[in-house]
MOPAC internal coordinates of N, CA, C and O (Angstrom, degrees):
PM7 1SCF
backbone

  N    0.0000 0     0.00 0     0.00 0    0    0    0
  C    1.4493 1     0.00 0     0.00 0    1    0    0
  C    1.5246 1   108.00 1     0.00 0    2    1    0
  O    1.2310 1   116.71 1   -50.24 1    3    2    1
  N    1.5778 1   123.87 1   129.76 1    3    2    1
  C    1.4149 1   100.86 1  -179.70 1    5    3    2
  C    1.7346 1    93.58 1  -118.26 1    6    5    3
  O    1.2310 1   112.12 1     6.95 1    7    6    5
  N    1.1962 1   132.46 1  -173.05 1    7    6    5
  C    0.9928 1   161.07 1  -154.62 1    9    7    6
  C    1.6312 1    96.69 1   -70.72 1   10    9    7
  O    1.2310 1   112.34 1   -11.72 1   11   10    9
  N    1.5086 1   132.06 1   168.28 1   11   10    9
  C    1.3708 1   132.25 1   154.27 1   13   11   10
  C    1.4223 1   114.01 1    49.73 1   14   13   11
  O    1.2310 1   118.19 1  -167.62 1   15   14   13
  N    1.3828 1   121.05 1    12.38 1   15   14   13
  C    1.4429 1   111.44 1   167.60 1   17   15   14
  C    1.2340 1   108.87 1   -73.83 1   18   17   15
  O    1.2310 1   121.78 1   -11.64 1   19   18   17
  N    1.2816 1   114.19 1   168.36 1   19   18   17
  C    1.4766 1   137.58 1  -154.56 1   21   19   18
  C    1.6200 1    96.42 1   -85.09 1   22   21   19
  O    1.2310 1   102.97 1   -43.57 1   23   22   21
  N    1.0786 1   148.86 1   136.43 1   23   22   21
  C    1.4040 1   148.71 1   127.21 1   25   23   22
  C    1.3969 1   115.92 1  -119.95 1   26   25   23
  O    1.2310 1   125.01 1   -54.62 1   27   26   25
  N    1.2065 1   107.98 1   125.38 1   27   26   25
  C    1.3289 1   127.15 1  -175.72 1   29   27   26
  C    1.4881 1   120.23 1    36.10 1   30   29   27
  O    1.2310 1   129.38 1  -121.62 1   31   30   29
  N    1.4615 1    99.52 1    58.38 1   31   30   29
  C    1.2227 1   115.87 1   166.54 1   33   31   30
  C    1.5633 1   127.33 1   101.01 1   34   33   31
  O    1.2310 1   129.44 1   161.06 1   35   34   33
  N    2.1026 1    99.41 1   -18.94 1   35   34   33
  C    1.5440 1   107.97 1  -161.79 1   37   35   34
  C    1.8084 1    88.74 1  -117.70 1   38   37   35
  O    1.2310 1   131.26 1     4.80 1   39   38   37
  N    0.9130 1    95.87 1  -175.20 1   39   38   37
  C    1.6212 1   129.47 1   171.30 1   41   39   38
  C    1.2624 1    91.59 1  -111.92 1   42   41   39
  O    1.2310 1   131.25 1   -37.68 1   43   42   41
  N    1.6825 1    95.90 1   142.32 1   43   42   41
  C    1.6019 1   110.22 1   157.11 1   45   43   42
  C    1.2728 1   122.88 1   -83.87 1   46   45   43
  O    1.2310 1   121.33 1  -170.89 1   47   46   45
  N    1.1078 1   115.06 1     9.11 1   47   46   45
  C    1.6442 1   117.79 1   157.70 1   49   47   46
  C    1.4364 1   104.56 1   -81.30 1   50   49   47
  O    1.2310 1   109.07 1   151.12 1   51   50   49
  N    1.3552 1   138.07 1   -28.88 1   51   50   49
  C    1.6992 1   137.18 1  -165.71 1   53   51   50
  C    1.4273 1    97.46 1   -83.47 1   54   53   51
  O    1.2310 1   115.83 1   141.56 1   55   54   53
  N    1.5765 1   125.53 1   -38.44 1   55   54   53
  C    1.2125 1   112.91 1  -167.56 1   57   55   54
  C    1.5665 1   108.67 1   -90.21 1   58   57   55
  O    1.2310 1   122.50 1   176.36 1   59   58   57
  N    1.0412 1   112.81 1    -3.64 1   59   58   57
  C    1.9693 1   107.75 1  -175.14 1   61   59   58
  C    1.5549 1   102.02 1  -102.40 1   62   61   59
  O    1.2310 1   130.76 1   -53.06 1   63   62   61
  N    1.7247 1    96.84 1   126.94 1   63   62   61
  C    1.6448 1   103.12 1   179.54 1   65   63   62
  C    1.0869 1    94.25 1  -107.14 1   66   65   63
  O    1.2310 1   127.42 1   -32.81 1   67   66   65
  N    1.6249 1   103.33 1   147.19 1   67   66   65
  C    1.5634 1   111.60 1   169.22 1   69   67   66
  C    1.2451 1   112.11 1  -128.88 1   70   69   67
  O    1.2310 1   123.17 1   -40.17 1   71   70   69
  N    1.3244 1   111.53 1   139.83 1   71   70   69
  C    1.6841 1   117.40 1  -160.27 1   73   71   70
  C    1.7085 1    88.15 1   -80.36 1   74   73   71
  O    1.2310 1   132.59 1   -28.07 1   75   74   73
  N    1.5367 1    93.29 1   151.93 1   75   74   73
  C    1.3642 1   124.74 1  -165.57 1   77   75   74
  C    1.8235 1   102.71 1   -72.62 1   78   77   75
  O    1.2310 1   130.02 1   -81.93 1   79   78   77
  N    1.6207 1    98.28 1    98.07 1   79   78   77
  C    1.5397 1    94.13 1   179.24 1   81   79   78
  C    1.6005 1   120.88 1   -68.75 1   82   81   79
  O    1.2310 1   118.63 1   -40.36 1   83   82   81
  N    1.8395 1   120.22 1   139.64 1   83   82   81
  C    1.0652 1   132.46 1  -167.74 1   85   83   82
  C    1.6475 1    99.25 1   -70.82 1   86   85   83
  O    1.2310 1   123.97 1    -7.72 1   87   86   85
  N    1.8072 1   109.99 1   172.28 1   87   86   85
  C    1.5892 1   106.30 1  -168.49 1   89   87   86
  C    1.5909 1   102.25 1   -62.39 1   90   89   87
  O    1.2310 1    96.85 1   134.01 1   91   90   89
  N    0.9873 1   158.63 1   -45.99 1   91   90   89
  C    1.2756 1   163.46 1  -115.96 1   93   91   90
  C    2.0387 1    88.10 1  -105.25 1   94   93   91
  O    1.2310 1   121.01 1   149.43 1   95   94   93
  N    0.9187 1   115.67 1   -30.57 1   95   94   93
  C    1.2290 1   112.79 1   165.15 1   97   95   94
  C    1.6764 1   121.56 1  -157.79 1   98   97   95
  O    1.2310 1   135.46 1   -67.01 1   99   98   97
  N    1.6527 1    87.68 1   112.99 1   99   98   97
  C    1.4727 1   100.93 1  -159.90 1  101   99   98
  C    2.0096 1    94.18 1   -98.95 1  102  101   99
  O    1.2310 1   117.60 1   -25.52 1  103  102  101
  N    1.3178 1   122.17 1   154.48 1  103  102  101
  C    1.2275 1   133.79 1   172.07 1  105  103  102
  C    1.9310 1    93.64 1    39.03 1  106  105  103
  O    1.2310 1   127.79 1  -106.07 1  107  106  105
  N    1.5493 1   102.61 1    73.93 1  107  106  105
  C    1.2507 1   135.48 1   154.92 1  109  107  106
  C    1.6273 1   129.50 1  -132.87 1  110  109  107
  O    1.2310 1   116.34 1   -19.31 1  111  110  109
  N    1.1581 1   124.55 1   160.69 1  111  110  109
  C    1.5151 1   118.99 1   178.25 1  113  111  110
  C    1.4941 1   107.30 1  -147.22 1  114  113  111
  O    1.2310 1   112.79 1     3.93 1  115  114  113
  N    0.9766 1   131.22 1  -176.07 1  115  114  113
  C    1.4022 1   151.59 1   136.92 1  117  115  114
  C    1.4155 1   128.00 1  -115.16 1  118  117  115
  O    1.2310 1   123.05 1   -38.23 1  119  118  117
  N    1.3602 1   111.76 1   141.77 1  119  118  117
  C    1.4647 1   104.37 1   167.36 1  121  119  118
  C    1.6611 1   119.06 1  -143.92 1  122  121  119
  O    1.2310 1   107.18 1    -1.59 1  123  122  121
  N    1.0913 1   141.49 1   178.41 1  123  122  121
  C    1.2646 1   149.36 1  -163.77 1  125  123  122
  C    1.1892 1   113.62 1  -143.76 1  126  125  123
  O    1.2310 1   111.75 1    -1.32 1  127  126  125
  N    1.2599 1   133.15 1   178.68 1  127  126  125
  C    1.6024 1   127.88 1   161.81 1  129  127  126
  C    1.8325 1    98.62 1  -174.94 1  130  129  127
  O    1.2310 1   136.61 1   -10.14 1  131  130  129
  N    1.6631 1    85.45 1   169.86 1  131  130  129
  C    1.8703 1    99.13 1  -161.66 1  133  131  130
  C    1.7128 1    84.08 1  -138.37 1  134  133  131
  O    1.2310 1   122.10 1   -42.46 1  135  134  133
  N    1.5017 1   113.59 1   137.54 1  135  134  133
  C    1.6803 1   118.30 1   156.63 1  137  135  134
  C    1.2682 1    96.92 1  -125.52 1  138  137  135
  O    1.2310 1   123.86 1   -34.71 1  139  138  137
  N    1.3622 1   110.20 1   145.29 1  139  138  137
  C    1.7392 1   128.44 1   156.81 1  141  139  138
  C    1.7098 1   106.15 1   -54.15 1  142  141  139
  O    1.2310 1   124.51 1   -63.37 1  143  142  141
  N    1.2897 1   108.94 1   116.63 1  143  142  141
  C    1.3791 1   121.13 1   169.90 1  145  143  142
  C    1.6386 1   111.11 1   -30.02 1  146  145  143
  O    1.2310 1   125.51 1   137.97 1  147  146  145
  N    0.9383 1   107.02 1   -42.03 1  147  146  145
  C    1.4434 1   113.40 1  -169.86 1  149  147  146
  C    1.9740 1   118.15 1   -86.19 1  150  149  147
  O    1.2310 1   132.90 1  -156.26 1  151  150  149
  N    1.6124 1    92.68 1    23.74 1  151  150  149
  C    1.0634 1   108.67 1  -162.82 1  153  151  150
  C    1.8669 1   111.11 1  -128.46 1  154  153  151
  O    1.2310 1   135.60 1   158.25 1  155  154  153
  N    1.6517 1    87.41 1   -21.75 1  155  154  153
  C    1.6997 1   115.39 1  -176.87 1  157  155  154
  C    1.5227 1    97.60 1   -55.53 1  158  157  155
  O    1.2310 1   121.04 1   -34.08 1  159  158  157
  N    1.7074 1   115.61 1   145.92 1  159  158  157
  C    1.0210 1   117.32 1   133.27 1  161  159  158
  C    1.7854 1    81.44 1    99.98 1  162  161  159
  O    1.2310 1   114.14 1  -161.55 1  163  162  161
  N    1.1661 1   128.69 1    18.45 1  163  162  161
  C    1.8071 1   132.01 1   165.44 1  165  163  162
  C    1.0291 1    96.93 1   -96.94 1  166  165  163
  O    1.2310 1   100.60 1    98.68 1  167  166  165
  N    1.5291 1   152.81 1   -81.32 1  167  166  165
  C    1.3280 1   158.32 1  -108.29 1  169  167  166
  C    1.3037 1   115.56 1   100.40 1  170  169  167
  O    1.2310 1   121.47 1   155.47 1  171  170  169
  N    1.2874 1   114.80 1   -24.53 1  171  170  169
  C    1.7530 1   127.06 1   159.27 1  173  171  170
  C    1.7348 1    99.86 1    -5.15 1  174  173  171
  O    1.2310 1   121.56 1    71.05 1  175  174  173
  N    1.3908 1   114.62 1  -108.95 1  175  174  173
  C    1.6564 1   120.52 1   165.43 1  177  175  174
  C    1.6609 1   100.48 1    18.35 1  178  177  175
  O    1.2310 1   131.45 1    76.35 1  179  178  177
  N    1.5242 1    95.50 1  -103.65 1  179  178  177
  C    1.3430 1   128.33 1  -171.57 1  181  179  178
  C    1.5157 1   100.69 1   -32.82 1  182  181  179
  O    1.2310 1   112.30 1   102.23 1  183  182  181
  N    1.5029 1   132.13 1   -77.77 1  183  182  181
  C    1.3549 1   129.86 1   172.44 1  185  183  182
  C    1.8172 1   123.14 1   -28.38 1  186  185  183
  O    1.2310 1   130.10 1   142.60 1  187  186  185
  N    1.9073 1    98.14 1   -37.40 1  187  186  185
  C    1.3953 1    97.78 1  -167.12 1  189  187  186
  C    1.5908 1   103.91 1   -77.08 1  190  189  187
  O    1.2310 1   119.37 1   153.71 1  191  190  189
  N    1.3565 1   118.82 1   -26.29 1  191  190  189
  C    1.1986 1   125.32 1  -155.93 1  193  191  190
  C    1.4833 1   102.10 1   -81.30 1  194  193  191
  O    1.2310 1   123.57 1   143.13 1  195  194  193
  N    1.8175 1   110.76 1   -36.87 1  195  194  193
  C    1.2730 1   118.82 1  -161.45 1  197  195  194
  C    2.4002 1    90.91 1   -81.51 1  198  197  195
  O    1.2310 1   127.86 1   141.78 1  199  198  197
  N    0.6414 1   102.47 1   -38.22 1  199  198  197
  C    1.7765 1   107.33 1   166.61 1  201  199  198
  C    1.7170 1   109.80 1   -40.71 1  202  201  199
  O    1.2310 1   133.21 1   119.84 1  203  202  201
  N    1.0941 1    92.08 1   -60.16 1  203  202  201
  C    1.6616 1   120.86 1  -172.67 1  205  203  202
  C    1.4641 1    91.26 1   -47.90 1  206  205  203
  O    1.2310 1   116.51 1   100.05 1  207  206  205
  N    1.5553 1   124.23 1   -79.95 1  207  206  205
  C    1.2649 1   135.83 1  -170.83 1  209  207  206
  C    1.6492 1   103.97 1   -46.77 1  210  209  207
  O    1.2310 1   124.06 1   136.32 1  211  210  209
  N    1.2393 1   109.82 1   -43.68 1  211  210  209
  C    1.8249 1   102.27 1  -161.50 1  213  211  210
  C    1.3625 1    94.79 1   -79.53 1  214  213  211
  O    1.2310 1   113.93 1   162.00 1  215  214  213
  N    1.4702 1   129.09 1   -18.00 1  215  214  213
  C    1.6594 1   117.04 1  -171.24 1  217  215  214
  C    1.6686 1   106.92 1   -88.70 1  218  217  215
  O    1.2310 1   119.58 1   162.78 1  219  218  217
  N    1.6642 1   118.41 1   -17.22 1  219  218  217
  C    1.2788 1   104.86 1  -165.65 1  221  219  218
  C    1.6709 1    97.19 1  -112.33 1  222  221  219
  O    1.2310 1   117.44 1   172.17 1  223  222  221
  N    1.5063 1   122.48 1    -7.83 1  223  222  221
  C    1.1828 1   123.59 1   156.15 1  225  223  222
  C    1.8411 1   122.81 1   -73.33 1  226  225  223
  O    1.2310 1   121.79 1   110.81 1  227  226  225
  N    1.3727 1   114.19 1   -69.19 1  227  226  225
  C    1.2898 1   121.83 1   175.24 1  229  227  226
  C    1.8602 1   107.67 1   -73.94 1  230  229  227
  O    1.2310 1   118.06 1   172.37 1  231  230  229
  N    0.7436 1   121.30 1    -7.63 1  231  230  229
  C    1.9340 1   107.29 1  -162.91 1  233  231  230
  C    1.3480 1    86.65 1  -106.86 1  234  233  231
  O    1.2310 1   120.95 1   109.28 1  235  234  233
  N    1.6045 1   115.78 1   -70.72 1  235  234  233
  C    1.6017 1   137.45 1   167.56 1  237  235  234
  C    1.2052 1   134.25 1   -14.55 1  238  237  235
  O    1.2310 1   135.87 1   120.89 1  239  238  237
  N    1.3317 1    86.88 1   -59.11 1  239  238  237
  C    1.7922 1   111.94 1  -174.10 1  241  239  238
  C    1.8618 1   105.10 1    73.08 1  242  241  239
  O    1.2310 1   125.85 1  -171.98 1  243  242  241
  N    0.8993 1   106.37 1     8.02 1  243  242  241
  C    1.4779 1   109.60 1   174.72 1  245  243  242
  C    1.6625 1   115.46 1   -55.26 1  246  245  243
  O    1.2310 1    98.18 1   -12.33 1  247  246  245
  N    1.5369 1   156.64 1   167.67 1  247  246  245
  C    0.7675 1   157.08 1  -130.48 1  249  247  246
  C    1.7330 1    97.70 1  -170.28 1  250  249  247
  O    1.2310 1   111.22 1   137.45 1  251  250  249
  N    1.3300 1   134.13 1   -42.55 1  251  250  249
  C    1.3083 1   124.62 1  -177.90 1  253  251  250
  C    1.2898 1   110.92 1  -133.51 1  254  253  251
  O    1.2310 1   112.47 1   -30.13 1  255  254  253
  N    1.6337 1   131.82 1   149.87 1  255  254  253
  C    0.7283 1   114.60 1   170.12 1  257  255  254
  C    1.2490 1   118.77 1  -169.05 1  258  257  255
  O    1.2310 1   117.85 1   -47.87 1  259  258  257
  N    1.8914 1   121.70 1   132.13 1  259  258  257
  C    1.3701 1   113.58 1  -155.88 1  261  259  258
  C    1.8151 1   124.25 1  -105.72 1  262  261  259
  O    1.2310 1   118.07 1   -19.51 1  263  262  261
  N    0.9631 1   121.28 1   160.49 1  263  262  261
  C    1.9512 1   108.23 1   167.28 1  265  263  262
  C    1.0315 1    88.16 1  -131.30 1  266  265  263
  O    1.2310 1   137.29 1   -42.43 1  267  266  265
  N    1.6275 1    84.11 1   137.57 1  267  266  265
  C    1.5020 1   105.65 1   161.85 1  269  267  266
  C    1.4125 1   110.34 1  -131.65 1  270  269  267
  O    1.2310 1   132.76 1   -19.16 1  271  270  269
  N    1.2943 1    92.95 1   160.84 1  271  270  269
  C    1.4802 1   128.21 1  -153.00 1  273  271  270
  C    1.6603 1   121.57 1  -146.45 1  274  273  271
  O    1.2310 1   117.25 1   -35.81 1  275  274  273
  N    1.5301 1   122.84 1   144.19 1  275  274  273
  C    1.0603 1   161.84 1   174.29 1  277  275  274
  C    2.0792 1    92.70 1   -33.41 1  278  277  275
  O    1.2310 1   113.30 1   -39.42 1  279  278  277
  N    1.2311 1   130.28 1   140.58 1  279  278  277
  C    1.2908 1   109.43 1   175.28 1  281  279  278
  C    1.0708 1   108.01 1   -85.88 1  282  281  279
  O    1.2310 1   121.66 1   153.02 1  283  282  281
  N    1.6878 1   114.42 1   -26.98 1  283  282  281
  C    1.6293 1   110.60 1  -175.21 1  285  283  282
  C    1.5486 1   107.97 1   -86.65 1  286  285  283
  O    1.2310 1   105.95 1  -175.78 1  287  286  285
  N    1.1426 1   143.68 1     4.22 1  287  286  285
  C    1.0757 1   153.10 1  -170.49 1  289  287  286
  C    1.6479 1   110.81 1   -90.06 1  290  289  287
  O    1.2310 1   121.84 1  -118.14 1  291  290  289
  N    1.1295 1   114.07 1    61.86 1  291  290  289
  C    1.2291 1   133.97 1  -179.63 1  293  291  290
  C    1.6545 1   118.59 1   -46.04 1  294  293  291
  O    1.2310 1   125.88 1   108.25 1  295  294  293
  N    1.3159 1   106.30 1   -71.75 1  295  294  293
  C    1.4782 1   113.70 1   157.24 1  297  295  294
  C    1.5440 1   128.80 1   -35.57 1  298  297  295
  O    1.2310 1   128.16 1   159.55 1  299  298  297
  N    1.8079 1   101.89 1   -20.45 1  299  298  297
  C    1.8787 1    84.23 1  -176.08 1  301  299  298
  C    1.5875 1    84.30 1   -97.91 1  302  301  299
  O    1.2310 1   112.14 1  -167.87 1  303  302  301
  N    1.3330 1   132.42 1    12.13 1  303  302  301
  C    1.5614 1   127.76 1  -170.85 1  305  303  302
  C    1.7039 1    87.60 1   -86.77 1  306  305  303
  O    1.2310 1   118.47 1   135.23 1  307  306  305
  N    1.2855 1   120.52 1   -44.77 1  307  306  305
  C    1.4836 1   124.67 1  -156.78 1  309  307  306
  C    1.1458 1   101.23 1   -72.80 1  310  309  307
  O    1.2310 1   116.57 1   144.36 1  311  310  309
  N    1.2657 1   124.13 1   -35.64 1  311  310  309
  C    2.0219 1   145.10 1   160.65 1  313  311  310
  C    1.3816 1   120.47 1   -33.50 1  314  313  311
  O    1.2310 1   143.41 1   122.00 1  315  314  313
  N    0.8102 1    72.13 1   -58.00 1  315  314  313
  C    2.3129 1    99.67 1  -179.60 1  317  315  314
  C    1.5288 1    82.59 1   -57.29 1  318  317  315
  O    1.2310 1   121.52 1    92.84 1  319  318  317
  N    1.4880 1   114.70 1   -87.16 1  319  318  317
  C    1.3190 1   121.34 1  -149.20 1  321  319  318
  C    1.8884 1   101.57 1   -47.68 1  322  321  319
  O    1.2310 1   118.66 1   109.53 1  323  322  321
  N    0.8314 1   120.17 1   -70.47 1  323  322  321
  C    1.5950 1   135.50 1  -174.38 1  325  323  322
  C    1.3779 1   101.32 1    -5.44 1  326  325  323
  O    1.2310 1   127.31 1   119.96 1  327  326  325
  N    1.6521 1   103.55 1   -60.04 1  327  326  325
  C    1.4762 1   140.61 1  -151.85 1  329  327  326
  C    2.0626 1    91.02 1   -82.70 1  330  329  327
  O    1.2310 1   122.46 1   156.81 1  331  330  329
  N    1.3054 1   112.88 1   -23.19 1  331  330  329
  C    1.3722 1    89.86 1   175.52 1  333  331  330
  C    1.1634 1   118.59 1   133.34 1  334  333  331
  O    1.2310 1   117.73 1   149.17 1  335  334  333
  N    1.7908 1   121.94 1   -30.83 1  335  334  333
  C    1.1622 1   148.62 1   174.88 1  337  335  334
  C    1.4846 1   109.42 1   -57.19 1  338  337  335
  O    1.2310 1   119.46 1   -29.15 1  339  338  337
  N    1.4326 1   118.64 1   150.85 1  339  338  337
  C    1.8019 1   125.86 1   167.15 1  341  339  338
  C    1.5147 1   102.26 1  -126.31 1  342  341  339
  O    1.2310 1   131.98 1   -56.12 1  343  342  341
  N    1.1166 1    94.48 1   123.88 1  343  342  341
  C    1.3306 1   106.84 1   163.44 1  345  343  342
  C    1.7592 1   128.13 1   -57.39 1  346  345  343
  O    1.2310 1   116.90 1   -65.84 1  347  346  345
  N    1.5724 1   123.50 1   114.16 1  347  346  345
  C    1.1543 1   100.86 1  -149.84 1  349  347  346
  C    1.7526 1    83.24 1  -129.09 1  350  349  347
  O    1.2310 1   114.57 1  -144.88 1  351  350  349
  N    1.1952 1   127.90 1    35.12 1  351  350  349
  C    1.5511 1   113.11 1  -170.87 1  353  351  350
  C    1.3989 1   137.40 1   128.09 1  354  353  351
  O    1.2310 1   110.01 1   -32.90 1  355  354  353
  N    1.3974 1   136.36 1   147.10 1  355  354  353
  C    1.3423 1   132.75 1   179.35 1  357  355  354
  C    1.5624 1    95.81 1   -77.07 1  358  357  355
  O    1.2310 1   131.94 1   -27.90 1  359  358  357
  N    1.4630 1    94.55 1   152.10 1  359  358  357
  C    1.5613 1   116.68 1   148.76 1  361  359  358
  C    1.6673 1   100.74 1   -74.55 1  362  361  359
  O    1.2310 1   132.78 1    -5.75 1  363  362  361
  N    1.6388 1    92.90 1   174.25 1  363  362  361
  C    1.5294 1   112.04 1   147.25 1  365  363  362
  C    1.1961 1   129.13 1   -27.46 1  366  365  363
  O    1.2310 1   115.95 1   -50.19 1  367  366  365
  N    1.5290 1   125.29 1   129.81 1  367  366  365
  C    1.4180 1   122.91 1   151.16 1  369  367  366
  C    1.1400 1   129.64 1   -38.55 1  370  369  367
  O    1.2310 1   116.86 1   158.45 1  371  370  369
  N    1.3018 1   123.58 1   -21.55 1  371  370  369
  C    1.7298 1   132.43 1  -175.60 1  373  371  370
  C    1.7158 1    88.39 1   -77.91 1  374  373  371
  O    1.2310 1   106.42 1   177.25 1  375  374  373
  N    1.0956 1   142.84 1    -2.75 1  375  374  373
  C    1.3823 1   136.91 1  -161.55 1  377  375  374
  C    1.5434 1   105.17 1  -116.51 1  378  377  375
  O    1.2310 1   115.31 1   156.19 1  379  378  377
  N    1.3871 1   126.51 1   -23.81 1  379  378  377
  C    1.3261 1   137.98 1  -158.80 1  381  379  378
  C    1.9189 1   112.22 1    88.55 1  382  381  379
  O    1.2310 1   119.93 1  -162.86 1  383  382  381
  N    1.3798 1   117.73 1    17.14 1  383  382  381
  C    1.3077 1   130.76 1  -164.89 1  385  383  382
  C    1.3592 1   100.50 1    66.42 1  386  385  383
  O    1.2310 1   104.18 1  -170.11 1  387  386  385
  N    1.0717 1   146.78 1     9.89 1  387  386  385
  C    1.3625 1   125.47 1  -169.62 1  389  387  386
  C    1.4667 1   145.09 1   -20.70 1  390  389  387
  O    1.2310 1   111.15 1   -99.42 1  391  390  389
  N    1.0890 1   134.26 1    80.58 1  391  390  389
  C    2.0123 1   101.21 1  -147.92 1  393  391  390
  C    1.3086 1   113.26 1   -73.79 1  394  393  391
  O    1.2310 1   130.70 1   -24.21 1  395  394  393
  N    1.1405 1    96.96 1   155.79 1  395  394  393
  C    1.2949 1   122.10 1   170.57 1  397  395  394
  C    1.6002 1   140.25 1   -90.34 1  398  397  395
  O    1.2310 1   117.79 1   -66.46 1  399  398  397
  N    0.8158 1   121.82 1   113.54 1  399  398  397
  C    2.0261 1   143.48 1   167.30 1  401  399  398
  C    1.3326 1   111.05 1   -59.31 1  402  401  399
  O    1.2310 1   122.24 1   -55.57 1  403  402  401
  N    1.4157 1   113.31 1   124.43 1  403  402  401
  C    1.6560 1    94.63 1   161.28 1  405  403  402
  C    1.7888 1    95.59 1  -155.24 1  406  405  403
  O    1.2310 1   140.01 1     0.89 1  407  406  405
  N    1.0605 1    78.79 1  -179.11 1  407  406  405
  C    1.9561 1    89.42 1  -155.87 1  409  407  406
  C    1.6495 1    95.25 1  -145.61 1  410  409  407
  O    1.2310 1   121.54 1   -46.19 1  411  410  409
  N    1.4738 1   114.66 1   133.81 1  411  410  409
  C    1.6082 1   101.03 1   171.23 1  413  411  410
  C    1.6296 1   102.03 1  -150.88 1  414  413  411
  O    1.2310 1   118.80 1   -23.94 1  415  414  413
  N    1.2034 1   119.90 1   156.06 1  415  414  413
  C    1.6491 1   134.54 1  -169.78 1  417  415  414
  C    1.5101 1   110.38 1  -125.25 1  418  417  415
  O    1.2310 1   120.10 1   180.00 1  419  418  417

């Protein structure tokens, strides 16, 4: 499956909004993701994440970009990485520290 194929009519670049990054970081995003348990343990993750990256790098034109994640959620840390991401740090306490992934081109 590569990136920007057509489903039902759109690009997956048309359907992904990205909140309007502040000056301190311009043509940045965040993103997250959820799999059905019963789905764990394919490469699913890894594929979705590596999609994710090629649509907000090449489609986007975006320049940085972070996942976040669960702190105890170990497995989506191993996800991130697979896919390309470094782990570079917690957020805020208002977040649960969550750390944060980011990847930039």
């Amino acid at each position: 499956m590569r990136h920007g194929r057509r489903h039902q009519g759109h690009r997956a670049a048309d359907r992904i909004r990205t909140p309007r990054p502040g000056p301190p970081q311009p043509q940045a995003a965040t993103f997250g993701f959820a799999l059905n348990p019963s789905t764990w343990g394919n490469g699913y993750g890894t594929e979705t994440v590596r999609l994710l990256l090629a649509c907000a790098f090449e489609d986007l034109g975006l320049h940085r970009v972070w996942g976040a994640r669960s702190p105890h959620n170990h497995a989506s840390a191993r996800t991130m990485e697979r896919a390309g991401l470094t782990e570079e740090g917690s957020t805020s306490a208002s977040t649960s520290n969550a750390p944060a992934s980011g990847g930039t081109r």
